[in-house]
Each structure stands twice: as structure tokens, then as C-alpha cells.
C-alpha positions as CSV (number, residue, x, y, z in Angstrom):
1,X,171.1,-5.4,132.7
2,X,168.7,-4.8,135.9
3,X,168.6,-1.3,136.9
4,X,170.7,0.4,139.1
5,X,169.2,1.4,142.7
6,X,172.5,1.5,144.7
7,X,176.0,3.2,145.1
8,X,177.6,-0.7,144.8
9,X,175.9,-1.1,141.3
10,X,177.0,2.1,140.0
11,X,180.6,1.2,141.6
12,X,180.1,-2.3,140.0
13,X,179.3,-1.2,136.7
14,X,182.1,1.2,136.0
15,X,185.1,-0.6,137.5
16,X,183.7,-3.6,134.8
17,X,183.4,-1.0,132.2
18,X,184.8,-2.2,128.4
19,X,183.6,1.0,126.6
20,X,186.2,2.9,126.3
21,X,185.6,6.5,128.2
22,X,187.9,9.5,126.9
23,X,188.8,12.7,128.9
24,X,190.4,15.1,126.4
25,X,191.5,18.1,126.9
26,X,195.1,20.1,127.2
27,X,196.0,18.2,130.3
28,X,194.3,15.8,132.4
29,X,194.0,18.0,135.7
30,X,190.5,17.8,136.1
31,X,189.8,14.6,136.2
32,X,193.1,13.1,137.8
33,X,192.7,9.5,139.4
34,X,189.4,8.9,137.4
35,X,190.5,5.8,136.1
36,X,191.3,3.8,139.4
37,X,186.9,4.1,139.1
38,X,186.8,3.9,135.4
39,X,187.4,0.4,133.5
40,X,188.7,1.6,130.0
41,X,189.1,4.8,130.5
42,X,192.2,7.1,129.2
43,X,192.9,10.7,128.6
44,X,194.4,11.9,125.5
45,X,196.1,15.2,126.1
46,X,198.2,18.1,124.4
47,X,200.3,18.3,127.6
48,X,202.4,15.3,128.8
49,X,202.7,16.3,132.5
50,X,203.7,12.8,133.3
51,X,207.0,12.3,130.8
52,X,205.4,9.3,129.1
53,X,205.2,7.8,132.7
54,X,201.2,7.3,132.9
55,X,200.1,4.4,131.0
56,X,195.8,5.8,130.9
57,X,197.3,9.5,129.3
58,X,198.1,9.1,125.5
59,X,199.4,12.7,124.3
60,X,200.3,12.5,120.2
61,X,204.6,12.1,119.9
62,X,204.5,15.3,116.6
63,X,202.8,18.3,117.4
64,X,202.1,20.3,114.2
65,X,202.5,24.0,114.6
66,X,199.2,25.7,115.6
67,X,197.9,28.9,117.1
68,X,195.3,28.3,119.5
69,X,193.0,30.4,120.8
70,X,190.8,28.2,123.0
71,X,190.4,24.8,124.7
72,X,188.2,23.7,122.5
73,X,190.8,24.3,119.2
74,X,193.0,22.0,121.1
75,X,190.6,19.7,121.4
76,X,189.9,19.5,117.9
77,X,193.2,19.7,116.5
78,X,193.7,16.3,118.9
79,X,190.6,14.7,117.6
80,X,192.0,15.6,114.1
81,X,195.6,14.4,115.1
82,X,196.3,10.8,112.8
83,X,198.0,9.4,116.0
84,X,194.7,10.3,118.2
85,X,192.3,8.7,115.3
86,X,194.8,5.5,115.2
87,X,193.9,5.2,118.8
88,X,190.7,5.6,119.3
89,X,190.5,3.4,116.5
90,X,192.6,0.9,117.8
91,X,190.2,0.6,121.0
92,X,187.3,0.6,119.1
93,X,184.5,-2.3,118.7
94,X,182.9,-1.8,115.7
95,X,181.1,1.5,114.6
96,X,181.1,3.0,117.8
97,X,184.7,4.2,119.7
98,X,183.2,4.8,122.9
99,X,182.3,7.7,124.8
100,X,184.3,11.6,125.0
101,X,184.1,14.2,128.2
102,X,185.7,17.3,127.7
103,X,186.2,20.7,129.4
104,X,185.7,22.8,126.4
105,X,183.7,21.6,123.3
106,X,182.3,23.1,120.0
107,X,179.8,22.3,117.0
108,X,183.0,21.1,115.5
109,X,184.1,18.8,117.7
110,X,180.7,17.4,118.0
111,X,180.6,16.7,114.2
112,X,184.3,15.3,114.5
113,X,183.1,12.9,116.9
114,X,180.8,12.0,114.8
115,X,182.9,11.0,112.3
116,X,185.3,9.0,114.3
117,X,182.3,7.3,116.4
118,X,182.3,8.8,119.7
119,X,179.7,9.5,121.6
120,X,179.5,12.8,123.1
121,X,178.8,12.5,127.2
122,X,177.6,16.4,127.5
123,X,174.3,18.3,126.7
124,X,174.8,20.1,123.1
125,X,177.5,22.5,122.4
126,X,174.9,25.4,121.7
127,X,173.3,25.0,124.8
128,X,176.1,24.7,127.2
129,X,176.7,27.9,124.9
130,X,173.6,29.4,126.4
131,X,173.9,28.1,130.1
132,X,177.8,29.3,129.9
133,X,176.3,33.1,129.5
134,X,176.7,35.0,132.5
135,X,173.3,37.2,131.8
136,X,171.5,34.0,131.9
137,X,173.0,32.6,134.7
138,X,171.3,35.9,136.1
139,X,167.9,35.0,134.8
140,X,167.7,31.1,135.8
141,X,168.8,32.1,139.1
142,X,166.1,34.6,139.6
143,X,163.6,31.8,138.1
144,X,165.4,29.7,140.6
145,X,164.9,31.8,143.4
146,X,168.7,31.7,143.8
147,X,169.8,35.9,144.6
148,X,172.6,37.4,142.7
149,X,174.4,40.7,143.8
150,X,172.3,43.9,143.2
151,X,172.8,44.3,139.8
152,X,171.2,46.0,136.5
153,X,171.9,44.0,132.9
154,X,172.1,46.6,130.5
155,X,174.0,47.4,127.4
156,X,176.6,50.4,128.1
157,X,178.2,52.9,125.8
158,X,179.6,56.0,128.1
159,X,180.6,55.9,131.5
160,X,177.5,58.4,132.4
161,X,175.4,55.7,131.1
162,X,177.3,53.5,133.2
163,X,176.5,55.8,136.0
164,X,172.9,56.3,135.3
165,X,171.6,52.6,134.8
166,X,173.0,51.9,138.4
167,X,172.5,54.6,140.1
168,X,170.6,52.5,142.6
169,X,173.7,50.2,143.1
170,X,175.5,52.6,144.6
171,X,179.3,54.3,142.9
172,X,181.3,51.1,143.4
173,X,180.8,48.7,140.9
174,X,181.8,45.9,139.2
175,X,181.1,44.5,136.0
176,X,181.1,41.6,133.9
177,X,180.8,40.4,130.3
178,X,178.6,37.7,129.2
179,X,181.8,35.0,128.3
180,X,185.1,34.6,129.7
181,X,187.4,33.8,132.2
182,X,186.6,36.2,135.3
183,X,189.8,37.1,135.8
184,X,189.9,38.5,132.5
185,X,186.1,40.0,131.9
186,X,185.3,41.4,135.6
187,X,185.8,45.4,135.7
188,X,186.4,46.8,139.2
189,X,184.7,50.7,138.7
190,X,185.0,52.9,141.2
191,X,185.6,56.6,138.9
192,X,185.8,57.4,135.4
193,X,189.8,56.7,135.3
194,X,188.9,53.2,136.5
195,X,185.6,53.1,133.4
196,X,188.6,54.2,131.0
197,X,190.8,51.1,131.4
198,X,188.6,48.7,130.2
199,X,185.6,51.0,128.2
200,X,186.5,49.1,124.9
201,X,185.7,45.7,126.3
202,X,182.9,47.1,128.2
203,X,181.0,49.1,125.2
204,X,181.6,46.3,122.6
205,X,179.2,44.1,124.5
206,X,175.7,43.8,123.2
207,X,174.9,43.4,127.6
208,X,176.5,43.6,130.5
209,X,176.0,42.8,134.4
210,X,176.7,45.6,136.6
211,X,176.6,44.7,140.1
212,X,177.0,46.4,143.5
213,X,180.7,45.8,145.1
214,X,180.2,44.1,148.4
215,X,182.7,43.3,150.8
216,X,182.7,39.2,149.9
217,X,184.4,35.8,149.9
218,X,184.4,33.8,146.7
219,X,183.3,29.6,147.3
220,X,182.6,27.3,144.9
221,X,180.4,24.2,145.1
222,X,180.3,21.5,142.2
223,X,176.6,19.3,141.2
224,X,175.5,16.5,138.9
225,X,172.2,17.7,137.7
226,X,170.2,13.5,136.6
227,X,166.7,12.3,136.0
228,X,166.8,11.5,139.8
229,X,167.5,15.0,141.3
230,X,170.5,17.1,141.4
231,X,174.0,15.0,143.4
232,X,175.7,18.4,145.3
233,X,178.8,18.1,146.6
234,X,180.2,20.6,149.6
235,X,181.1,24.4,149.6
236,X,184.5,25.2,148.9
237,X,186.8,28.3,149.6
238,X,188.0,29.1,146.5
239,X,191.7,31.3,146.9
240,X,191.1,34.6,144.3
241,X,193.8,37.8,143.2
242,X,196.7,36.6,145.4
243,X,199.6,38.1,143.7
244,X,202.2,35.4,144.4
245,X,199.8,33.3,142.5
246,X,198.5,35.0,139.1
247,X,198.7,38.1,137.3
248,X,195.0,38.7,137.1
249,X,193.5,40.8,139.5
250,X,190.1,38.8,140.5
251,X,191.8,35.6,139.3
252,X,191.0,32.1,140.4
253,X,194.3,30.7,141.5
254,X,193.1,27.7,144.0
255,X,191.1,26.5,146.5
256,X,190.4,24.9,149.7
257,X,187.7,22.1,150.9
258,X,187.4,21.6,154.5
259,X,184.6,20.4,156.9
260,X,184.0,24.4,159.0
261,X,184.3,26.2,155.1
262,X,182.2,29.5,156.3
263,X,179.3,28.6,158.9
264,X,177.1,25.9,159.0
265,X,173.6,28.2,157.7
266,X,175.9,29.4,154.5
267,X,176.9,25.6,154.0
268,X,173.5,24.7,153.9
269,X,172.2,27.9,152.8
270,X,174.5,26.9,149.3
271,X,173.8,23.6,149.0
272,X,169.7,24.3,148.8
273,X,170.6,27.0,146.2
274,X,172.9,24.6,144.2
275,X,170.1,22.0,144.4
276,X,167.7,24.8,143.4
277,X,169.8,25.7,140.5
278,X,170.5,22.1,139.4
279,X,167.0,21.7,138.9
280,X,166.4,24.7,137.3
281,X,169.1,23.5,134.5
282,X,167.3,20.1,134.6
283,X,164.1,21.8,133.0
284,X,166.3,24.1,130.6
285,X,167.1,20.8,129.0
286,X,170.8,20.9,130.6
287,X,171.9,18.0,132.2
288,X,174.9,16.5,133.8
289,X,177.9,18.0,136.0
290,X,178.4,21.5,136.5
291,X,179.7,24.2,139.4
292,X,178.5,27.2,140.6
293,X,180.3,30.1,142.4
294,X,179.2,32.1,144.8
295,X,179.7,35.2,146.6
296,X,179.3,35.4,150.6
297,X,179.0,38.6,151.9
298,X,181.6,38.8,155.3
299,X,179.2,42.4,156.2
300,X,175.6,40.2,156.9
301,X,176.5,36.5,156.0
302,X,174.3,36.7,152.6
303,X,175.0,33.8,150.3
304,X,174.7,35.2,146.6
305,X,175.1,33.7,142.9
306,X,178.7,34.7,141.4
307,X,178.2,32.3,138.2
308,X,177.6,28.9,136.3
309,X,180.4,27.1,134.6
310,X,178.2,24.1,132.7
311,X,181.2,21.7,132.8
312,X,183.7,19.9,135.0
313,X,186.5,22.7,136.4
314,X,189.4,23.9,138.1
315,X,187.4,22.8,141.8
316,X,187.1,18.6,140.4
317,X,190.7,18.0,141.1
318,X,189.3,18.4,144.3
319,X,185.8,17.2,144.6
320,X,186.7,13.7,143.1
321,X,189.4,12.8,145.8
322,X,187.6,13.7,149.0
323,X,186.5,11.6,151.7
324,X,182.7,11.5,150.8
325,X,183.9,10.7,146.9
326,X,185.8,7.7,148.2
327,X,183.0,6.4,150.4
328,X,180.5,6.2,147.9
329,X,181.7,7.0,144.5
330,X,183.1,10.7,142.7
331,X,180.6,13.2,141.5
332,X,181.8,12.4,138.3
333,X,180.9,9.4,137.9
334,X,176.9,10.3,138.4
335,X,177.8,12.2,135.4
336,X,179.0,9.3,133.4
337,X,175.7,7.7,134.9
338,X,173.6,9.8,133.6
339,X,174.7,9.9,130.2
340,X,174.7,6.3,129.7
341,X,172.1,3.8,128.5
342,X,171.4,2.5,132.1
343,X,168.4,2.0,133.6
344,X,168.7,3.8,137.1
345,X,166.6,5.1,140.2
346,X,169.1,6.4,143.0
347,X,167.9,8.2,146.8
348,X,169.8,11.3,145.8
349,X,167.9,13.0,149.0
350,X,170.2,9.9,151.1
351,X,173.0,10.8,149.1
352,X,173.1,14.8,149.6
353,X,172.4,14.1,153.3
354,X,175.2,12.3,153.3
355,X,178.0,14.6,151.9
356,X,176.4,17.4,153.8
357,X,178.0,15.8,156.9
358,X,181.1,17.4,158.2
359,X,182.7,13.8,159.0
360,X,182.2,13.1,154.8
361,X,184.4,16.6,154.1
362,X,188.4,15.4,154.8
363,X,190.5,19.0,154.1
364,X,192.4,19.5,150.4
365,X,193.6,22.6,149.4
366,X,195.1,23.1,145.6
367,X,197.3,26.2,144.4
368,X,197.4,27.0,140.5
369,X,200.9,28.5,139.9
370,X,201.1,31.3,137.2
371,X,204.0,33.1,135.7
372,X,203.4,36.2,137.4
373,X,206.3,38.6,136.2
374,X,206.2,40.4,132.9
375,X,208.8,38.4,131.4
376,X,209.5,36.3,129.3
377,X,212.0,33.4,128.4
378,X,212.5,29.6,127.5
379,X,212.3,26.7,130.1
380,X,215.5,24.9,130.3
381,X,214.3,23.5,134.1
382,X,211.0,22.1,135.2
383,X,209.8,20.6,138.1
384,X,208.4,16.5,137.7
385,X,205.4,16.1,138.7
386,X,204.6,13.7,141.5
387,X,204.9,13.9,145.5
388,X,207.0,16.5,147.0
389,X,208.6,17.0,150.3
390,X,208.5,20.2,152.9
391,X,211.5,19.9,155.2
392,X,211.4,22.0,158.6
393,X,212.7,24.9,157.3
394,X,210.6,25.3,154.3
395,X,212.7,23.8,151.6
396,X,210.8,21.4,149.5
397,X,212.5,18.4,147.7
398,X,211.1,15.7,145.2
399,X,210.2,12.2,146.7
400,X,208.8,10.0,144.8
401,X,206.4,9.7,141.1
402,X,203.0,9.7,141.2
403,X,200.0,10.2,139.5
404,X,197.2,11.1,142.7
405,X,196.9,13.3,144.7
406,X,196.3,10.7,147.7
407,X,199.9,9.6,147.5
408,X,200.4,12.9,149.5
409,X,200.0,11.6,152.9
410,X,200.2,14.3,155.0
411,X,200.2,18.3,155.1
412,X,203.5,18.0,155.0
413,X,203.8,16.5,151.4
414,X,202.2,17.5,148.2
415,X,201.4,16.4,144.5
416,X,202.6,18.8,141.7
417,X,201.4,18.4,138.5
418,X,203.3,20.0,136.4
419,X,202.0,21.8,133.5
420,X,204.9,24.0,131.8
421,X,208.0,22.2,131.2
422,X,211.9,22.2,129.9
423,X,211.8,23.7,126.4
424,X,208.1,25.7,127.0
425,X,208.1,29.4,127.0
426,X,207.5,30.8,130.6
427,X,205.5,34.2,129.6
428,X,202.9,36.1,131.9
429,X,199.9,34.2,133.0
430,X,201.8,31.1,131.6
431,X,200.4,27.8,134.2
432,X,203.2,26.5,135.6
433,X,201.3,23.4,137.5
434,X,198.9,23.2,140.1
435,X,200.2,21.9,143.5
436,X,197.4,19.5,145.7
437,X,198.2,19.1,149.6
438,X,196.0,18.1,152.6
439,X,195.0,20.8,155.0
440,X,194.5,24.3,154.4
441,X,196.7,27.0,152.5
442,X,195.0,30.0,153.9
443,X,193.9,31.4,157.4
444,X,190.6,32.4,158.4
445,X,191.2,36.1,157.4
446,X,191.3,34.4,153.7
447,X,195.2,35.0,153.9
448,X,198.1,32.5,152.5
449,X,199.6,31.0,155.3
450,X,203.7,30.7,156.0
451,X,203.3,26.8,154.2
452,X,201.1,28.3,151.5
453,X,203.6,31.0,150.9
454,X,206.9,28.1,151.4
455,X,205.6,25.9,149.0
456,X,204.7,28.8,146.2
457,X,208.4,29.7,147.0
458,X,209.6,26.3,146.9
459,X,208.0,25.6,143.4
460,X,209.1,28.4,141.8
461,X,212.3,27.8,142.6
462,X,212.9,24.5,141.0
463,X,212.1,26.3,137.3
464,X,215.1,27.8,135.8
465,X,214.9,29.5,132.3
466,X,216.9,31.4,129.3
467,X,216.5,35.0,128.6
468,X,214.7,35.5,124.6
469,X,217.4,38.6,124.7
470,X,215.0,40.0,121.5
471,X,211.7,41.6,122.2
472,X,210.4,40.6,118.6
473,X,210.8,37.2,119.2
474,X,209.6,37.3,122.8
475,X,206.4,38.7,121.1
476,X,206.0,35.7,118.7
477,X,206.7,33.0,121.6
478,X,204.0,34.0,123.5
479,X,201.6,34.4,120.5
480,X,202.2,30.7,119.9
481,X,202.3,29.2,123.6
482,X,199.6,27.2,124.4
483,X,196.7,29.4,125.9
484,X,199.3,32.7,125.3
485,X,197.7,34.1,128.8
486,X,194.7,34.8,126.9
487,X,192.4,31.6,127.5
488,X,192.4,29.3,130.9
489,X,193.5,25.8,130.0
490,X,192.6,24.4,133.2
């Protein structure tokens, strides 16, 4: 095959694609819509959110009893599932069954691909591994010159050791592990009561960041680090803590993509650091899509690394419908690109030029809707997903199936996918779905606005459930739910 020099080819090649591409994980949120670019390409999930309805999302009829206690367990227990092997097998030509992205992988999984014939379309477990480690992010940053918050790494065992390794950082702190969902592993310290709460967690790591609390937004920004230069998509808001939304103080619970996200010098200010940071991953052998957060101080407009999550996320829901995806093609797909066999040469300075324009940004907003209350009982009413209605007075009603978020044609409407279901457990920090509408969900004092709240309201209101009635087996439910609040499945 000549090599590829323009958007058209890369278009071309995919929507011709017979190699069958697999996206598996516990639901297929991330990558939703992928296969209107993607010939042969089909997500096998442990969630059906579609009720059989979605011909490219196989999920396995018998699920064997399993606790799990990470993506990437579900992940293998699918690619160990006979159902899953019968169809990859079914769809493959010869030795090799065609190509697997995932949110979460492990050494395991790569060997079980190996066994079944897939081809794994991500750097190597162990070093995502690596690049996934907060304290690194840190380091390759500095090497970057991308700035982080004041901060000190250092391992901690007291809270006066706590106190005297950042003594320059000032008495408000906060502090992260090396692994872990943020809204889990960030420690807001402000006096030894606060150090208490979470001194186990704290002390049982070998190192720790410690940074200065600033006054700050949170934004995320998702790139596609290739042998051409690093694809970077534009800054979004990302929604964080809102109480209506998730449990977890400091939780990621949405966010918002819009053409004036912050000002102008922080857009571009972001971008150059993403690119930066792209290829600073590209020379520690990482490769491929990725997302970075940062942190924009509201007190002097400074633009600051939060972290790296090496992998597709919660924000690719969103990059992969906008405008600029749909003009040329979804950041995703530079991913596939790149781990393929072609022979390639793309202007990614033309490209990035491009999607830096405000006219390439349309406005999106997503809200992840968490169990927030303390209790817990069985499903025995769900909302389906698809496209929902907001009537004048706030009410929302079902419209019509669908399986993209484009079929919501106006702010008015929006796609729910749902993620717990009729006969699931609702417990705290369960996902109930994720809801996807045009226009933005929160003011510009970072505030859920009157349809934000509606629709939160609206959603909620279609689940109904049973009360468990019996602590004891309240205890075991959650303990066997998928992600049991402890791990982010999305």
C-alpha cells in the first residue's frame, strides 16, 4: 500500500478496514460512535448498556460469579470468557484475530492476547505502568519543561514530617499517591485532624507528592503522541467534587468542551505544554493516545501539570464527537494509525493549527452520575439509554434509541448511557450512566447551572429500587458489584 500523507487516506483506509479492531473494556463509553470510522470494529463489554440493541457491542449472555477489583480483571475474565474466545475466533483469518484497545491492561492480558492472536494496540503494560505513576509524571514534566504545583516528593511517616518536608509550601496542602483514581488518593491537609483521616494511606507509600493548595480550576486536554509529532486536541473544563454528582470529594464527575474554555494564552499556553509532554513520552519509549490534566490557577492565570493518564479516558466520549474530529478524523484514530503497519508521513503542525481554531471547537458537556447517598438496595427501574427530552419546566422524558451522542440535536436533548441497570445493586459511588448534551452544564463561576441541575434531577428520578432490609447482605452486594466504589470503571 503507498503511504499515507493525508487526512482522506487515513479516512480511506479505516472505513475499508477488514482487520477486526476490538475495544474491551466494562462498557463501551469511551470510545462511543468509533465504528461509524472503523470498518470491523466491535466492542465486547461486561456491561450491556444498549439491551442487546447495538449490533458492534457483543457482551457474553452467562456471567460467572467474580470479584473484581480492577478494569483490567474484567478485561481478562472477558478475554477468558468461552463466548468472547468463540468470537474473536469466529472473526478471525488465520493466526492472527486482529487488533485489541483497552482502558486498563496487565502482563496478563498481554499474554492472553497472545494466546488467542490479538495484537495489542498499546505501548507495554509495564511501561504504561511507569508513565501511569504520578511521581513520574512529576519528573518528565520537569524534563519537559512542563511546571507542576510547588511541590516536594518525599516519603512521609508522621505528620511533623509532613510538616517539615514542606515547610516551604506553605500549611495548606495537598497530597497524592503515586496510583489511583484522584478522587480516591488526593489528601486535602490543612491541620493534624485533617493528616489523621487518611495517615494510613499516606505512610504506607514508599513516596508521595505534596503540593501547595492553590486556588485552581481543573481542565483536561487529550493527545496522540506518533513518529510524526504529537496530534493535541483542545482544553477542556473538566466538572470536579460537585455533590449532586459523586461522593468523592476532588472527584471527576464530567466535563465541558467549548470554543472561550479559560482565555486564549491558557488555551494555547496548554496546548504547547501537551505538545511538550507528548514528546517527552515519545522519547520514554511511550507512544500513542493519552490525556493530561491540568491545574489553572484563577489567583495569576498560571497553567500547571495536575497528571498523566497513559490511555484513552473519561474526556474521549467527548474529544471523538466534536466538530474538529468530524472534519478531519477522531484523535483516536491517529492512535490506531500509529500502531499499525502503515507507512505514514502526516503535517501534524497543519493539523494542531487547525483544531487550535475556535470555529473547530462546537460545545459538549458530559455528566457522570454516581450513587451519592450511603445506601444501598437493588435496581428494579433503570433508565434506557438513548436520547432524552427536557420539557419547559424541567421534566425530562425518553424520545427515541440511540447509540451517539450526535442524535442529540440540540441543548435541549441529551444521550444517556446508561451504565447500572434493573436487577444491579445501586451502592455508594455505584455509576449510574453518564449523560452527553450540547452546550455547557456550568456557569463561568465553575457552577452547575439550573439545566445541569434539571437534568441530574431528571435522571435520578427515573431509577427506582428495593430496600436489602439486612445490613449483612447489603455488605456482600457491594463487595461483589462491579467496581464496588473502589475502582473507576469508566
Amino acid at each position: 500500500m503507498r503511504k499515507i500523507t493525508t487526512i482522506a487516506d487515513v479516512r480511506r483506509h479505516f472505513l475499508s478496514n477488514k482487520e477486526p479492531i476490538y475495544f474491551i473494556s466494562a462498557t463501551n463509553f469511551n470510545l462511543l460512535g468509533i465504528g461509524d470510522w472503523v470498518g470491523s470494529f466491535r466492542h465486547i463489554n461486561y456491561i450491556d448498556c444498549f439491551d442487546g440493541q447495538q449490533r458492534n457491542v457483543f457482551v457474553p449472555k452467562e456471567k460467572f460469579p467474580r470479584d473484581f477489583e480492577s478494569i483490567e480483571d474484567i478485561n481478562n475474565y472477558l478475554l477468558e470468557h468461552k463466548e468472547v474466545i468463540d468470537f474473536i475466533g469466529s472473526r478471525a483469518d488465520g493466526e492472527s484475530a486482529g487488533v485489541a484497545a483497552f482502558l486498563m491492561f496487565d502482563e496478563h492480558t498481554e499474554e492472553v492476547c497472545k494466546q488467542l492472536g490479538l495484537r495489542v494496540a498499546f505501548p507495554p503494560a509495564a511501561l504504561r505502568q511507569r508513565m501511569d505513576n504520578k511521581i513520574e509524571t512529576v519528573r518528565i514534566g520537569n524534563k519537559a519543561g512542563v511546571p507542576s504545583v510547588p511541590n516536594v516528593l518525599a516519603k512521609v511517616g508522621s505528620y511533623q514530617e509532613l510538616c517539615e518536608v514542606s515547610q516551604e509550601l506553605g500549611n495548606d496542602l495537598v497530597v497524592q499517591t503515586a496510583f489511583g483514581d484522584s478522587g480516591h488518593t488526593t489528601f486535602f491537609i490543612a491541620s493534624e485532624e485533617d493528616y489523621y483521616k487518611h495517615a494510613e494511606e499516606i505512610e504506607a507509600e514508599p513516596e508521595v507528592k505534596i503540593m501547595k493548595r492553590i486556588n485552581c480550576r481543573g481542565s483536561a486536554i487529550e493527545a496522540c503522541a506518533t513518529r510524526c509529532g504529537t496530534v493535541v486536541g483542545p482544553l477542556m473544563t473538566e466538572l470536579v467534587g460537585f455533590k449532586t454528582l459523586t461522593p468523592y470529594k476532588g472527584g471527576w464527575c464530567g466535563n465541558e468542551m467549548f470554543a472561550g474554555a479559560f482565555t486564549q494564552e491558557i488555551r494555547d499556553k496548554a496546548r504547547e505544554y501537551t505538545f511538550l509532554f507528548g514528546e517527552a513520552l515519545r522519547e520514554e519509549g511511550y507512544r500513542g493516545y493519552f490525556e493530561l490534566d491540568f491545574l489553572i490557577d484563577m489567583d495569576n492565570g498560571e497553567v500547571y501539570l495536575g497528571e498523566l493518564n497513559p490511555r484513552v479516558t473519561g474526556a474521549s466520549s467527548l474529544t471523538n464527537v466534536a466538530a474538529f474530529a468530524h472534519s478531519d478524523i477522531p484523535l483516536f484514530l491517529f492512535h490506531l494509525l500509529e500502531f499499525s503497519d502503515l507507512d505514514f508521513e502526516l503535517d501534524i503542525e497543519e493539523i494542531n493549527h487547525r483544531w487550535s481554531h475556535p470555529d473547530s471547537v462546537d460545545s459538549w458537556s458530559q455528566l457522570v452520575i454516581k450513587h451519592t447517598d450511603e445506601s444501598v438496595d437493588l435496581l428494579t427501574q433503570a433508565p434506557r439509554t438513548g436520547v432524552w427530552k427536557m420539557a419547559e419546566d424541567g421534566s425530562i422524558g425518553y424520545d427515541h434509541y440511540s447509540y451517539h451522542p450526535h442524535a442529540a440535536e440540540n441543548d435541549q436533548e441529551g444521550f444517556f448511557l446508561r451504565i447500572s441497570g434493573a436487577g444491579d445493586f445501586r451502592y455508594e459511588g455505584a455509576d449510574l450512566g453518564i449523560l452527553i448534551t450540547r452546550g455547557r452544564l456550568m456557569d463561568d463561576d465553575f457552577q452547575l447551572t439550573e439545566r445541569a441541575r434539571a437534568w441530574i434531577d431528571g435522571i435520578r428520578g427515573q431509577y427506582a429500587g428495593q430496600s436489602l432490609q439486612d445490613p449483612v447482605v447489603e455488605e456482600v452486594a457491594v463487595s461483589h458489584a462491579v467496581g464496588g466504589g473502589n475502582f473507576k470503571i469508566l
